[in-house]
Structures are given as structure tokens and as C-alpha cells.
N, C-alpha and C positions, 0 to 999 in steps of 0.2 A: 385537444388541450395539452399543454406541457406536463410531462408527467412528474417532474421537481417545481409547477409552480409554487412561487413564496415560500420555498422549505431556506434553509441552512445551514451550508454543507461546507466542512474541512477538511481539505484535503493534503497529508502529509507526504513531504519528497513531492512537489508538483511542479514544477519547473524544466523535468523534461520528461520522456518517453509515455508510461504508462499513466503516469499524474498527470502530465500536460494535458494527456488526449483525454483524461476524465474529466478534468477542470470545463476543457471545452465541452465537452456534451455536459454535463451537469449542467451550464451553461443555457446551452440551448434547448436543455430541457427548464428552463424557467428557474432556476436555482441562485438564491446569491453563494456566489463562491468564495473561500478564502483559501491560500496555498499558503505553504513552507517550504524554505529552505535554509540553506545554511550557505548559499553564496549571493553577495550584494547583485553580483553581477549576472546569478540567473534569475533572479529575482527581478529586475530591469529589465532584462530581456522578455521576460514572462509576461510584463505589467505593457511592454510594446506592444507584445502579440496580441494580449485578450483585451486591452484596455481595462477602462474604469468596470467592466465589470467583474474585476476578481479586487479582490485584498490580499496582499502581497506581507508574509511576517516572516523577519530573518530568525529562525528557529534550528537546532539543530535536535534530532531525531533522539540521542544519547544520551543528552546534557537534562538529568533527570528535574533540575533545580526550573532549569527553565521550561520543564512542562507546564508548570504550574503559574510562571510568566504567559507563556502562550493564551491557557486558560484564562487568566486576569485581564489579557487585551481581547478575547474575545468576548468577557462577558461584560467589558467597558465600550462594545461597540456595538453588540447584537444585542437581541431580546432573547433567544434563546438560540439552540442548536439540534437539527433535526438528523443530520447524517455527519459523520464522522468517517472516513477511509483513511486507515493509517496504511498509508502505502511508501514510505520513507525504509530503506533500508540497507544493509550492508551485506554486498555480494561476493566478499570475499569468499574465496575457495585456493585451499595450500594444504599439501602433504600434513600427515598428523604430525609429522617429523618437524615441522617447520613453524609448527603453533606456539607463541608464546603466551605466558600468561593476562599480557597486556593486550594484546591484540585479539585474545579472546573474551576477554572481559568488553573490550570497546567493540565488537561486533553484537554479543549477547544486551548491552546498554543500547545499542540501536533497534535491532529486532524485534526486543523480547522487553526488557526492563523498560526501557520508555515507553511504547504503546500503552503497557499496563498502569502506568505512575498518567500517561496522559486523560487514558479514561479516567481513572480517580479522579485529577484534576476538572474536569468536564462535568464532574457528575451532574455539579449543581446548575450547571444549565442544559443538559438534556431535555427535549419535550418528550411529552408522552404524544402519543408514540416517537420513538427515535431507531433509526438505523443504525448499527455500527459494522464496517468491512474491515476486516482484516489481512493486508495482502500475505498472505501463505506462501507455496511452493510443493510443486509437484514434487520438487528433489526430498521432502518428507515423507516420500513413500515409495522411492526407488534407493536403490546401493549404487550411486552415482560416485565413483572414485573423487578425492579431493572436496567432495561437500561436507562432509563432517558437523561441524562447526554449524555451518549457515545450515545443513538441513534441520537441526538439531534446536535449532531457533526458533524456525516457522514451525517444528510439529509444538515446540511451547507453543507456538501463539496459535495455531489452530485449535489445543485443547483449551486457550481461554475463549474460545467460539463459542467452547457448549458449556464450559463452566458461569463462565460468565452471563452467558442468555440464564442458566439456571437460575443465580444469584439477581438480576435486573429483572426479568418477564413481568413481576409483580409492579414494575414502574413503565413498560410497555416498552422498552430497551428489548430490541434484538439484536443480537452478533451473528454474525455471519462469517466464513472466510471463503476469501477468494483466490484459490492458487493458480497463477500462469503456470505455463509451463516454456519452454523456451520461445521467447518474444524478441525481435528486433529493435531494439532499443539501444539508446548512447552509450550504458552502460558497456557494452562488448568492446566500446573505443577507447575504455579509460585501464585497459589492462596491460598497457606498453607494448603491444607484439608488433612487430616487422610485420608490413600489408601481407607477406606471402604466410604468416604462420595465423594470424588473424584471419585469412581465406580459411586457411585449412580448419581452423578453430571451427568455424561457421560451418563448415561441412561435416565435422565430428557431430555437432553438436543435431543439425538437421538429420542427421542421421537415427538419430537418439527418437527421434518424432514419427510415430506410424504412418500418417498421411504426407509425410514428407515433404515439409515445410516446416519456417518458423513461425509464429504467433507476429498480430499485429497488434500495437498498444489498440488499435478503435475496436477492436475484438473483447480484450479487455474492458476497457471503457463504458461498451455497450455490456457488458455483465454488472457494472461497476451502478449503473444507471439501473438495470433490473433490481438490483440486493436494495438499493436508494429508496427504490419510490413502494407504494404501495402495490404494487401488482405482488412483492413478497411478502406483502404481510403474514402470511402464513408458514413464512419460512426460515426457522429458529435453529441454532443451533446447531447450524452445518455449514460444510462446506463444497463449494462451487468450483470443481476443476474447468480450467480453459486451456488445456493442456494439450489438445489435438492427439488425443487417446494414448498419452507417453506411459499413465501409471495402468493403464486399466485392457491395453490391446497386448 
């Protein structure tokens, strides 16, 4: 039997890499799915791929006003909402030197400030029981030069994993997070480097990985599908590295 049959699952930043590949397995685990993004055009793309079974809403991760937009068309479509994966988020990484006030405010607004204004929005259609993933980050728990900022984001949203399962459990609301650790994904192509420094990038970065390799989103995805279904109902309040032993070997 499908282990998401007839649940209702959300899934934030889904249009490519780690989203996409969760959309699809949700999917195929029996899930109606609906994604976000913030471009018309992956959003089309996305609605090619999977067809009619996703619902596609042009959303943007930051834009705190429209959480609660997001919330208002889903609960003018659904009956209610059984998972949630806010997996939408901003990977910038720059010298401390190089941080301004506004470009740190607009990453903390993506990672950290939206997720949490999204739950709020959502509450009132939450089932009992309901899932929530939080995508995290390995880089929260190592001194990764250049993460500053973005590490500093996911350790917020990994402590509203267990604060928040605290405050919800009484409504059968779990959080959960889920940190990648370094994963092949399109993200690595949107950072302007020359194919030869982009090579080298990918091998800095592989190197960083005890089993040496990078993470694939369906790695991902199939965790994303465990935290989802019932097989975790018993598991509150933590988090799920898929990090290929980067924080802990």
C-alpha cells in the first residue's frame, strides 16, 4: 500500500533538485501534492514533468504577507493538510566582510522568518495528526568558512523542530528537520563560476564528505517520505541528517 495514501502534502522551493525529487516520490507514494515557487517558468516546467498530479502556486519563500496568501488558496482547495516540507531556501554563502544588512535580512526572511509565519498560517488547517519537515543543514553544525549567515538560519529553524513539536504535540503536529549535507543539485549552477572553477568547487566541496561523494536529491527525498508517513510517528522533535557522515565522522 502507498505509504502517503490520500495524505496532503506541501511542498516549499519544489521545482527543482531536492523538491522536485520529493514532490515525485510523495507522489508515488499516493500523496496529493502541491509545490512553490517563485518562477512562472519553473513552475510550467514542473506542472510538464509531473502533470495534473501536483498543484503548482507562484509563492515566494520570503515574502512574509504572502504566507498567509499561500495558506488562504490552500485552504480554498483542500480539506485539510497532513505534511508540510518547507524546503524553499536561500544558499547564499559570502565572506562576513561582504554581508550587508539587506541581503542578510532577505536570506533570514527566506530560511528562517517565512517557514515560521508559514506554519502559523497553516495552523488552521493542519490534521491531526500532521507532519512538519524542516529542511536544515549540516553546515549548522560544522565551521564551514563563508556559511555564516545561511548556517546560522537552519540552526534557527532546526531549534523550531523541537520547540515547536513542544508547543503543537497536544494537536498531534510533529516537526521534524531534515539536514542534507552536500547534494548535487542546480543550485551549484546558479553561482556564475567558469566550468573550470565550478569543477574545482565540486571537488572542494566532495572532499568535505567522509564517504566521498555528494548526496543525491532521491536520497533526500526517500528521508523526506520516511519523516511524511507514519512509519515516524514516533519521532518528534529531532533531526534527520543525510549528510554522508560530514558532521558526525
Amino acid at each position: 500500500m502507498a505509504r502517503l495514501a490520500g495524505k496532503y502534502a506541501l511542498i516549499t522551493g519544489g521545482t527543482s533538485g531536492i523538491g522536485l525529487e520529493t514532490a515525485r516520490q510523495f507522489i508515488a507514494e499516493g500523496a496529493h501534492v502541491a509545490i512553490t515557487g517563485r518562477s512562472p517558468e519553473g513552475l510550467d516546467r514542473t506542472k510538464r514533468e509531473l502533470g495534473d498530479a501536483v498543484l503548482t502556486i507562484q509563492s515566494a519563500a520570503g515574502d512574509i504577507d504572502g504566507q498567509q496568501a499561500l495558506a488562504g488558496q490552500l485552504r480554498d482547495t483542500w480539506p485539510k493538510l497532513d505534511i508540510l516540507y518547507a524546503n524553499a531556501g536561500d544558499v547564499t554563502h559570502s565572506p562576513l566582510t561582504e554581508w550587508d544588512e539587506a541581503s542578510f535580512d532577505a536570506l533570514m526572511a527566506t530560511n528562517l522568518k517565512g517557514p515560521f509565519f508559514l506554519i502559523r498560517a497553516l495552523l488552521p488547517l493542519l490534521a491531526n495528526p500532521a507532519s512538519i519537515i524542516l529542511c536544515g543543514s549540516v553546515s549548522a553544525h560544522i565551521g564551514l568558512p563563508q556559511s555564516s549567515a545561511y548556517a546560522a538560519s537552519k540552526a534557527g529553524l532546526l531549534s523550531l523542530a523541537r520547540t515547536l513539536s513542544g508547543e503543537l504535540k497536544d494537536r498531534g503536529i510533529r516537526v521534524n528537520g531534515l539536514s542534507p549535507g552536500p547534494t548535487e543539485t542546480p543550485a551549484l549552477n546558479k553561482l556564475g563560476l567558469e566550468p573550470q572553477a565550478e569543477a574545482a568547487l565540486r571537488e572542494d566541496i566532495r572532499a568535505l564528505v567522509p564517504i566521498g561523494r555528494m548526496g543525491k536529491p532521491i536520497e533526500l527525498a526517500k528521508a523526506a517520505v520516511f519523516l511524511a508517513s507514519e512509519e515516524s510517528s514516533f519521532v518528534v522533535g529531532t533531526e534527520l541528517m543525510v549528510d554522508g557522515g560530514v558532521a558526525n565522522l
